[in-house]
matplotlib code that plots the C-alpha trace (Angstrom):
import matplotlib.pyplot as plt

x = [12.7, 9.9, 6.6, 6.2, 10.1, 8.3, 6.6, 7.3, 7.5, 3.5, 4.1, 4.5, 1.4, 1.9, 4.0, 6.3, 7.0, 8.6, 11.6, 12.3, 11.7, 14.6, 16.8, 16.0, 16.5, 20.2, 18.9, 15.5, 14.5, 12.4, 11.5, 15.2, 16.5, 18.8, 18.4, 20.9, 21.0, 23.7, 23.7, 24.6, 27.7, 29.1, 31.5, 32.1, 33.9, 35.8, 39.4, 41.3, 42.6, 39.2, 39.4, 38.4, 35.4, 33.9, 34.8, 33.1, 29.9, 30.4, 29.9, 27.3, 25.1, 25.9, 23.8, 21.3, 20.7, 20.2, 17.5, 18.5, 15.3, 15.8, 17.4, 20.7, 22.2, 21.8, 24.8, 24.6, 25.3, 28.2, 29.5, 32.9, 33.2, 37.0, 38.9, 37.7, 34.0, 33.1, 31.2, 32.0, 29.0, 30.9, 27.6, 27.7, 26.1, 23.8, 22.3, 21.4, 20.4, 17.9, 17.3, 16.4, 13.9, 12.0, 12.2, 11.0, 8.1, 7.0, 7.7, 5.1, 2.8, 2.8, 2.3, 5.9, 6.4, 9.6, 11.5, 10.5, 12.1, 15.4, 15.3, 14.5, 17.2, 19.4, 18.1, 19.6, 23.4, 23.3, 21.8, 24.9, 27.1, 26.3, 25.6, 27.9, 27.3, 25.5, 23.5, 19.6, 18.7, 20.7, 18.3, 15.4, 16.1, 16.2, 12.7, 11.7, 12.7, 11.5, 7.6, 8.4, 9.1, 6.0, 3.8, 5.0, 6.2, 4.4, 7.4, 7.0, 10.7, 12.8, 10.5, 11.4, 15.2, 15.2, 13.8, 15.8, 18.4, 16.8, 15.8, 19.4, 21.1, 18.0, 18.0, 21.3, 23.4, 23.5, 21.8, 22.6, 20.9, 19.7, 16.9, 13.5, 12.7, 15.2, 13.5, 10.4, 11.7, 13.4, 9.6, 8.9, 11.2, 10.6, 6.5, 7.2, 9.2, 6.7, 4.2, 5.9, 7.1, 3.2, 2.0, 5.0, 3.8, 0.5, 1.2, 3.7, 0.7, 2.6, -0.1, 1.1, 4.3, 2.2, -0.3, 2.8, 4.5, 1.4, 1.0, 4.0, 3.9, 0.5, 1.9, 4.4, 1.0, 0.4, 3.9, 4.1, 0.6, 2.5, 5.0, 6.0, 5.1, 1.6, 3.4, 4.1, 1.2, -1.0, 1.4, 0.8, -2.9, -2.7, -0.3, -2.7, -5.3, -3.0, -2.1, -5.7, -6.8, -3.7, -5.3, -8.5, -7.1, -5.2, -8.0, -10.1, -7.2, -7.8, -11.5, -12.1, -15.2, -15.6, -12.4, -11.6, -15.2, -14.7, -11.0, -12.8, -15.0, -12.0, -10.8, -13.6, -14.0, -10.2, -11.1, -13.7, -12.2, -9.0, -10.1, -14.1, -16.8, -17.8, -13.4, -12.2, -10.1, -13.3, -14.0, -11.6, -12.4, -16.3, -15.4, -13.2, -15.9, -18.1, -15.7, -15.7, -19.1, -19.4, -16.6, -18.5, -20.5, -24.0, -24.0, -23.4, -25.7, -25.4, -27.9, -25.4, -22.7, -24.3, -24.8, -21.3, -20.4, -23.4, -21.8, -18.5, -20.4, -22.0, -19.0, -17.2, -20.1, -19.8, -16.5, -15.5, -17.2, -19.7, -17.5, -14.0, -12.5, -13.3, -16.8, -16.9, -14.8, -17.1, -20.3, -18.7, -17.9, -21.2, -23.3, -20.9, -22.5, -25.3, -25.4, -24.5, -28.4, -30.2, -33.5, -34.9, -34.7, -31.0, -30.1, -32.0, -30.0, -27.2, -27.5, -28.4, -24.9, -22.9, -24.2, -23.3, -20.5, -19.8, -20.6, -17.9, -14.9, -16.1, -16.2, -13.2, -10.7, -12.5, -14.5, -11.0, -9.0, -9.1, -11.4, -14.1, -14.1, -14.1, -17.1, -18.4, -18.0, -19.5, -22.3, -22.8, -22.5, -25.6, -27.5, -26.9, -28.2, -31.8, -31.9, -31.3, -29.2, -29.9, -28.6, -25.3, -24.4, -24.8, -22.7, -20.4, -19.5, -18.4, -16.6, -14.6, -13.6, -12.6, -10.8, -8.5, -7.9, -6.9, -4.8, -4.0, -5.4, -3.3, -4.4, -6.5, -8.8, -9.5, -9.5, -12.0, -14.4, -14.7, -14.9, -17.9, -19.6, -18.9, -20.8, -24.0, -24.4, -24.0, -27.4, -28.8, -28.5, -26.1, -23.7, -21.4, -21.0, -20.2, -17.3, -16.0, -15.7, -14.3, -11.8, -10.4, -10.6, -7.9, -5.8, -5.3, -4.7, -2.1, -0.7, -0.2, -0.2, 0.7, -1.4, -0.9, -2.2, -4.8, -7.2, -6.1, -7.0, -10.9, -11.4, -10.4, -12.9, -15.4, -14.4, -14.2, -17.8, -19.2, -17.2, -19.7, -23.0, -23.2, -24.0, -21.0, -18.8, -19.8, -19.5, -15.8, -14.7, -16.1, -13.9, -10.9, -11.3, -11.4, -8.3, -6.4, -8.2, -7.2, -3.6, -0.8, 0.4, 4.2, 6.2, 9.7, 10.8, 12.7, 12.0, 15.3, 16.2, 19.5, 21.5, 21.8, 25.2, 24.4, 23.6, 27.1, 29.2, 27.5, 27.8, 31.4, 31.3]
y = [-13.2, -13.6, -11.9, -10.7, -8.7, -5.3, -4.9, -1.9, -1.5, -1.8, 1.0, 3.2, 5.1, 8.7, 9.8, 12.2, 9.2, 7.5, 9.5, 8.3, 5.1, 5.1, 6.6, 3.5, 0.8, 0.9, -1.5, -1.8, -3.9, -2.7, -6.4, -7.8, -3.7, -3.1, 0.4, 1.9, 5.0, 7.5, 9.3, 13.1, 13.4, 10.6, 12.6, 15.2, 12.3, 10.5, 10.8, 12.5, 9.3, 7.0, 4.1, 4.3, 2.3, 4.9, 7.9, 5.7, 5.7, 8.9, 10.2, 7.9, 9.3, 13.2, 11.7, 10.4, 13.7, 15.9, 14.5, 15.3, 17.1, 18.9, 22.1, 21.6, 24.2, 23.9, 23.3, 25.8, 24.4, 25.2, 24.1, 25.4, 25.6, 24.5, 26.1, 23.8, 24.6, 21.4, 22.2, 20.1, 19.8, 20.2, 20.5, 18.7, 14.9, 15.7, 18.5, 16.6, 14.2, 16.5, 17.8, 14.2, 13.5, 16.5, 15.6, 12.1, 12.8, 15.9, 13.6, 10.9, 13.4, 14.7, 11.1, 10.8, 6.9, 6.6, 9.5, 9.6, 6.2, 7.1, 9.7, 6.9, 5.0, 8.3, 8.5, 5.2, 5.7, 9.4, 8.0, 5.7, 8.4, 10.8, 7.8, 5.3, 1.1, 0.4, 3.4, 3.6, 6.6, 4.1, 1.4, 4.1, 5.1, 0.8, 0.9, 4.0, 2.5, -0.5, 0.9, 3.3, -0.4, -1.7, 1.2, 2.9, -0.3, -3.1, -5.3, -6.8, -9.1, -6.3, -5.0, -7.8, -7.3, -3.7, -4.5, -7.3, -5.4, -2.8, -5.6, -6.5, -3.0, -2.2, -5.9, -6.6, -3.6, -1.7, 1.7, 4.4, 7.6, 9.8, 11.5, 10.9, 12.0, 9.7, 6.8, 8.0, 7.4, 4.2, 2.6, 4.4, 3.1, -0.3, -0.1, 0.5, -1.7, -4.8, -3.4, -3.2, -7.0, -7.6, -5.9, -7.9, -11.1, -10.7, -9.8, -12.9, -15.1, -16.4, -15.6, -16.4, -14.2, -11.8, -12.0, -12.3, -9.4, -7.6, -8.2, -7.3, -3.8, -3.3, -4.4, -1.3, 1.1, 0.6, 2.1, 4.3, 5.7, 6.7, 9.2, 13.0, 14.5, 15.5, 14.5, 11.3, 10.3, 11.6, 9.4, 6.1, 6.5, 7.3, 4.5, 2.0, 2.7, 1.6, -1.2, -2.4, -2.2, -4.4, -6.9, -7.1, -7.1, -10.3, -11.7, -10.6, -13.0, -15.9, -15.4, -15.2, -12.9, -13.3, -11.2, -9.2, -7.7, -7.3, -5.4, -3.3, -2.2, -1.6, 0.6, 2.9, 3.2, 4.6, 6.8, 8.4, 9.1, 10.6, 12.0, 12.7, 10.9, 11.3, 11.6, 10.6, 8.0, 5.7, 5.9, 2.8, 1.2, 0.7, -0.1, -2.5, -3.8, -3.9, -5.9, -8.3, -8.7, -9.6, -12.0, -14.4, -16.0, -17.0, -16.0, -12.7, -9.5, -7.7, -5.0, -4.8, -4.5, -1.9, 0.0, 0.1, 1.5, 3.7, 5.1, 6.0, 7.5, 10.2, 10.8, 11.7, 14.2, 15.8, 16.3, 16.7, 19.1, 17.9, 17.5, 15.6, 12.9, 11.1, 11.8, 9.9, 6.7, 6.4, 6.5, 4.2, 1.2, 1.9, 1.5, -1.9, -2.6, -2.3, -4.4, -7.4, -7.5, -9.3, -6.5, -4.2, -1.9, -2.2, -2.4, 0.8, 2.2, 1.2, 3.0, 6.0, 6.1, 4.7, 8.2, 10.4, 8.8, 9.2, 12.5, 13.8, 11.9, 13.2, 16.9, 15.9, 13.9, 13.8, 11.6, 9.1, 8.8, 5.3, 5.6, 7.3, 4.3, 1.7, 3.5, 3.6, -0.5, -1.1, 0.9, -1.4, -3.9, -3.1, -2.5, -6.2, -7.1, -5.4, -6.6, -3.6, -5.0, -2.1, 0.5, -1.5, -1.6, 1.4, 2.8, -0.2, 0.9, 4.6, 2.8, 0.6, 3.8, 5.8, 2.8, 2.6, 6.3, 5.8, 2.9, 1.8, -1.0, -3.9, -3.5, -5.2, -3.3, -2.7, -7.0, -7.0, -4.7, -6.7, -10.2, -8.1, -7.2, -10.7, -12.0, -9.4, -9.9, -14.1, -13.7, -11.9, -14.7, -12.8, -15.8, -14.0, -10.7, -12.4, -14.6, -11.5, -9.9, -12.9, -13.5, -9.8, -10.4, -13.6, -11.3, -8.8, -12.1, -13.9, -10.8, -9.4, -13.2, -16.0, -18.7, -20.9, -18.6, -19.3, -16.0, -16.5, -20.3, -19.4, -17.3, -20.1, -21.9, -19.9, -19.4, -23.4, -23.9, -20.9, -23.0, -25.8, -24.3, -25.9, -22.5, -20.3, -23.6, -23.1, -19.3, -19.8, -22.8, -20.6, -17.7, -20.1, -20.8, -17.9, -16.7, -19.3, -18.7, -14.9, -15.8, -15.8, -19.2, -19.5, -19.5, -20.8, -20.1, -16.2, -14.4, -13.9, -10.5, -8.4, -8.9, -6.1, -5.1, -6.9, -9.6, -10.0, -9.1, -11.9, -14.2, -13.4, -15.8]
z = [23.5, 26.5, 25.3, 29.1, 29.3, 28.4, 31.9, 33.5, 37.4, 39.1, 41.4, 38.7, 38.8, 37.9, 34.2, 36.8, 38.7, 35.5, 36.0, 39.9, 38.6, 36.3, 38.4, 41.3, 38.9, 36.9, 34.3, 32.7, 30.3, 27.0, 25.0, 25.5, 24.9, 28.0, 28.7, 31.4, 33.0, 33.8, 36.7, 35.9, 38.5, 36.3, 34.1, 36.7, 39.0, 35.8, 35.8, 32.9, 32.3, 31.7, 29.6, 25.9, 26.5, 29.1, 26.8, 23.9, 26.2, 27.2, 23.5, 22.9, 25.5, 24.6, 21.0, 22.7, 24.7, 21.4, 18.5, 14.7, 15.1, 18.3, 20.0, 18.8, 16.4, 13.0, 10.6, 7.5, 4.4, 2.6, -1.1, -2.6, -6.4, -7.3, -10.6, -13.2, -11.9, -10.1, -6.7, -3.8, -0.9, 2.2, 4.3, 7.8, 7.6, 10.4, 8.5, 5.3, 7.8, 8.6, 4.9, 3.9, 6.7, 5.9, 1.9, 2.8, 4.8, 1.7, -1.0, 0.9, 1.4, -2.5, -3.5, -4.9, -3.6, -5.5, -4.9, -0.9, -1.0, -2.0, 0.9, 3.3, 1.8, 2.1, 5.7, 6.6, 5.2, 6.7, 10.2, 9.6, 9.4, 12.3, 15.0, 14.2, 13.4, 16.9, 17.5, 18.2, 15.9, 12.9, 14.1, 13.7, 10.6, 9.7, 10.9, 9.1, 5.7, 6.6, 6.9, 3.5, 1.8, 2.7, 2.5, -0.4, -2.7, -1.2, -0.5, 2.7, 2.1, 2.5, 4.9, 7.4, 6.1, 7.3, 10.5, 11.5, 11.0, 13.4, 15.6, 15.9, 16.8, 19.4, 21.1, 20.4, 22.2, 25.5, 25.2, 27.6, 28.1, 31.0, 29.0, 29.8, 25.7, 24.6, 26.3, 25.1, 21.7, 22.5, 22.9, 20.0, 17.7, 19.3, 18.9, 15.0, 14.4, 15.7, 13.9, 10.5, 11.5, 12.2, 8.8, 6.4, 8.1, 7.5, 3.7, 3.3, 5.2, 8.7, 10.4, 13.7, 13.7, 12.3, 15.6, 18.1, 17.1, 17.0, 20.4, 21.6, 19.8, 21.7, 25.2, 24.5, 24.2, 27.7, 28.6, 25.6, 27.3, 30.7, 28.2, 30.1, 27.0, 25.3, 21.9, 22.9, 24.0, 21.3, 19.4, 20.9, 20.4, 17.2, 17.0, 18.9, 16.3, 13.5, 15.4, 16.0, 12.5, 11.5, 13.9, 12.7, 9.3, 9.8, 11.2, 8.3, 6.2, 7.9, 7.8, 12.1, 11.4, 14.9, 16.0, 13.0, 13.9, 17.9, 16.4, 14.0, 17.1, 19.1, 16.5, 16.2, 19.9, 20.1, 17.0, 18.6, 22.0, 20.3, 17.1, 17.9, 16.7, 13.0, 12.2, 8.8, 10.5, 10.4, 6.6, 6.1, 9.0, 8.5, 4.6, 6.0, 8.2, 5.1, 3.6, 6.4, 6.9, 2.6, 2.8, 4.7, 1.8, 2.0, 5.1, 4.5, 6.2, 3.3, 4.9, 7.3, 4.9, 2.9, 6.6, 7.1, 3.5, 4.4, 7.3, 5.6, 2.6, 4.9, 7.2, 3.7, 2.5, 5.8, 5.8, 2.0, -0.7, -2.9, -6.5, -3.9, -5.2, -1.7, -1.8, -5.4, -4.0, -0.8, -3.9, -5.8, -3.0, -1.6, -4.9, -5.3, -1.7, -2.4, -6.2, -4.2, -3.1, -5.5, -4.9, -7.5, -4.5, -3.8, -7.7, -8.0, -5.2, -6.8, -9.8, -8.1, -6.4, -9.1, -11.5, -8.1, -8.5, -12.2, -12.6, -9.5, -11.2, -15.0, -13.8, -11.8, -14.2, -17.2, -19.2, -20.1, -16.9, -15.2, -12.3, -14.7, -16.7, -14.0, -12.8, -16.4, -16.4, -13.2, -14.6, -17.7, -15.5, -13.3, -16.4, -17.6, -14.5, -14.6, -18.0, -20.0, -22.5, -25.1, -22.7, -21.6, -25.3, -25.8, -23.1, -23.4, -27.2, -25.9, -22.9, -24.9, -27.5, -24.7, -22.9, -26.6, -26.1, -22.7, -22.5, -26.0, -28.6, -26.7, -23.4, -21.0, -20.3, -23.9, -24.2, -21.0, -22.7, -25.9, -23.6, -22.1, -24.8, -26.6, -23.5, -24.0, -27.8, -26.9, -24.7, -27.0, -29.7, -32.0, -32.5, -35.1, -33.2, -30.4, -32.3, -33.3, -30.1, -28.2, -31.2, -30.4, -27.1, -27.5, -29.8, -27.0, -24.4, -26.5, -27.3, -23.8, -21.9, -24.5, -25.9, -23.0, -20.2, -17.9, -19.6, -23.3, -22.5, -21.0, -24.1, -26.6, -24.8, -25.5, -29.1, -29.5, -27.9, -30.2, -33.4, -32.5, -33.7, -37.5, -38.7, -37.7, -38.2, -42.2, -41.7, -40.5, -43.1, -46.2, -44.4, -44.3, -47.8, -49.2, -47.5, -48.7, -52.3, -52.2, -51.4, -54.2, -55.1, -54.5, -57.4, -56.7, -60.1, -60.4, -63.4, -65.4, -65.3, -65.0, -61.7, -59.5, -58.6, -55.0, -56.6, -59.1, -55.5, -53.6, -57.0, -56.6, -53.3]

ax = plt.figure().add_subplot(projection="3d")
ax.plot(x, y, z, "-o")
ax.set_aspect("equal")
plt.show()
C-alpha cells in the first residue's frame, strides 16, 4: 500500500466543497479503500429486473445511509416465555447491537475491563449479523475490539489479529455510499485502526511499523480536519492528540530524546488550542516528559524533570479537590522526582510531598490498601537515604505488619519488606538480624519463584556471603547441631502389639 494514496484533491478548499468533490470524481481512494459514489437517480432509473449483484449493492448502500447509532427507529425488545417456562430473546440483532455498544463504552468507564470486553467481543458477532461478512461497520467493530484488547488487557497480538482482520474488509472490498457522514466515518474507522496498529507495534518493539502506520493515521487528520460536521472534527483533534503522544512515546522506547521531546511539545500545543491551557489532558503528558528527560542517564536535567512533574502536580490541585485520589498520584511521582536529586534540598522536598501524599490515600483507602503502602515504602526509603535509619525501622516494622494483612504471609511484597529491612539492620552491623531477615526473605522467593530463580538466587547470595563471617558461621553450625540433636532417632524396629483389623485384612494379601 503507497504511504501517499490518502491525498485528497488540492482544490478542495472549503468542508462544503467536500461534497461537489465527491460527486466529480466516481472513485476516490482512502489508503488503498475504494470508495464509490452513487448518484441518487440511480435506483429510480433501475429496471425491475436488475441483476442480483446491483440489488446486493443496492442494500449495502441503504446500511451505509443509517448508523446503528442514528435516526433510524428503534427495535423494541421482545422475549416470549414458552410452556415449560424457558424465555426465548426474540429482540432484533440491530438493537442488541446497540444495547452492547452502550454496555461496552459504561462498563470501560466503571473500570470493569473484563466485562466491557465481552461486549466488544459481543459487538463484533452482532456487527456480523446486521451487516453481513464484507461490510464496513463489521470492520469497525474489528477495530473497536481491537483497541479494547490493547487498552483494557494489554495484549497487543490479538490486537494486530483484530485489525488485520479490519484492514482486510476496509482495503480489501468496494464500499459504496452517497453520505457525506458515512464517509466521515469511513476515515474514522480507518484513522483507528492505524493507530491501534501503531500502539501494538510499539508494545511488541517493531519500531518501524510502528512509526509507519503512525504516519499514515496522521496523514488522515489532515482530511479528517476538512469533516461537515462539528463532531467530527472535534474528533480528529482529539484523535491527533492521541496520535501524537503515541509518537513521542515510541520515540521515548528507542531513546531519540531528541524527537520524543519535539512530540511531547506538539502534544501540548494541540491540548491547549483544543482543550485550553491548564486541561487535564496535559497531566500525562508532562509526567511523560519527566519521564523522558530522567531516562537519559547522567545526563539527565533532573531540575527540569522535577519542573515537568511540577507542572502536572499543580494542574491537578487546580483542578481536583484537596483529599482526590489524583491529587495524591501527581504528589507521589513528583516527591519520586524529586528523590532522584542527590540535595538535602530536593530530599527534603521530597519528603514533604511523599506525607501530602500519604496522608490523601490513608484518609482515602485506608491505612492497608496497596498504593498506601507503596507510598509508605518509598517513604522508608527516603529515610535510609538521609541516614535516619532509626526512623525507617520503625515505620518499616508497621509497613511490613500491615503488608501481611494486606496481601498474605507468602507474598512479595511481604518477602521485599523483609529483603529491606535485612539490608538496614546489615549497615547497621547487626549480622544475625540481618540473616534472619534475608533467610525469610528466600522462604517467601522459593516458595513463590523456586530455588533456581533469578531473585531467590540474589538472596542466597547474600545469605552465603553473610555465612562467611566466622562468627555467624559458628552461630549457624551450633544451630545445625542441635536440630539434628533434638530430633528422634529412627527406630526401624515396631513394637509388638495387637494388629488392628486393617492390619489382619491387608495380612490376608
Amino acid at each position: 500500500m503507497s504511504s501517499d494514496s490518502l491525498s485528497v484533491s488540492s482544490e478542495v478548499s472549503d468542508p462544503s466543497d467536500v461534497e461537489e468533490a465527491w460527486d466529480a470524481v466516481k472513485i476516490r481512494k482512502v489508503g488503498e479503500m475504494k470508495v464509490v459514489d452513487i448518484p441518487s437517480g440511480t435506483r429510480e432509473t433501475a429496471s425491475s429486473d436488475e441483476s442480483s449483484e446491483a440489488s446486493e449493492d443496492r442494500r449495502s448502500e441503504r446500511s451505509d445511509t443509517v448508523s446503528p447509532r442514528g435516526s433510524k427507529k428503534r427495535s423494541k425488545s421482545k422475549k416470549v416465555r414458552l410452556k415449560d417456562g424457558t424465555v426465548i430473546d426474540l429482540t432484533p440483532p440491530d438493537r442488541l447491537l446497540e444495547r452492547a455498544e452502550a454496555r461496552a463504552k459504561y462498563l470501560e468507564t466503571k473500570n470493569k475491563p473484563e466485562d466491557a470486553m465481552k461486549e466488544y467481543m459481543r459487538c463484533t458477532a452482532l456487527s456480523r449479523l446486521v451487516y453481513g461478512d464484507g461490510h464496513w461497520m463489521l470492520a469497525s467493530s474489528h477495530v473497536n475490539l481491537a483497541y479494547a484488547y490493547l487498552t483494557l488487557r494489554g495484549l497487543a497480538q490479538q490486537a494486530v489479529q483484530h485489525a488485520e482482520i479490519a484492514r482486510t474488509l476496509l482495503l480489501g472490498g468496494l464500499h459504496t455510499t452517497e453520505s457525506q457522514q458515512v464517509k466521515e466515518q469511513l476515515y474514522s474507522t480507518l484513522q483507528m485502526m492505524y493507530y491501534v496498529f501503531g500502539r501494538a507495534y510499539t508494545m511488541l518493539k517493531k519500531y518501524p511499523e510502528a512509526e509507519q502506520n503512525f504516519a499514515k493515521a496522521e496523514k488522515i487528520t489532515g482530511e479528517r480536519g476538512k469533516a461537515s460536521s462539528r463532531e467530527q472534527r472535534n474528533s480528529a483533534k482529539d484523535m491527533h492528540i492521541k496520535i501524537t503522544v503515541a509518537m513521542a512515546k515510541l520515540y521515548a522506547n528507542q531513546n531519540k530524546h531528541a524527537l520524543g521531546q519535539n512530540y511531547y511539545e506538539k502534544a501540548m500545543r494541540l491540548v491547549e488550542d483544543h482543550h485550553g491551557k491548564g486541561s487535564l489532558q496535559l497531566i500525562p503528558i508532562y509526567q511523560d516528559m519527566g519521564k523522558l528527560e530522567q531516562s537519559k542517564g547522567k545526563h539527565a536535567n533532573h531540575d527540569q524533570a522535577v519542573e515537568s512533574f511540577l507542572q502536572a502536580h499543580t494542574i491537578a490541585v487546580d483542578k481536583y479537590s484537596g483529599q482526590s485520589e489524583e491529587v495524591a498520584d501527581t504528589a507521589h511521582k513528583l516527591a519520586l522526582a524529586y528523590s532522584e536529586s542527590a540535595t538535602a534540598e530536593a530530599e527534603t522536598a521530597a519528603e514533604q510531598y511523599l506525607a501530602e501524599s500519604l496522608g490523601i490515600l490513608q484518609v482515602l483507602h485506608g491505612p492497608h490498601h496497596p498504593k498506601t503502602l507503596a507510598v509508605q515504602e518509598d517513604l522508608c526509603k527516603l529515610m535510609l537515604r538521609m541516614d535516619r535509619s532509626d526512623e525507617a525501622v520503625t515505620a518499616l516494622k508497621t509497613l511490613i505488619a500491615a503488608k501481611i494483612e494486606t496481601f498474605g504471609d507468602w507474598s512479595e511484597e511481604v518477602g521485599d519488606s523483609y529483603k529491606l529491612f535485612g539490608s538496614i539492620q546489615l549497615s547497621q552491623g547487626y549480622l544475625e538480624k540481618a540473616l534472619k531477615n534475608f533467610k525469610k526473605c528466600h522462604g517467601i522467593q522459593c516458595n513463590l519463584y523456586g530455588a533456581g530463580h533469578r531473585k531467590s538466587k540474589a538472596t542466597q547470595n547474600t545469605i552465603d556471603m553473610l555465612l562467611q563471617s566466622p562468627n555467624l558461621a559458628a552461630k549457624e553450625g551450633q544451630t545445625k547441631a542441635g536440630q539434628l540433636k533434638s530430633r528422634p532417632r529412627f527406630n526401624a524396629t515396631i513394637a509388638s502389639s495387637a494388629p488392628s483389623s486393617s492390619s489382619k485384612m491387608y495380612a490376608d494379601y
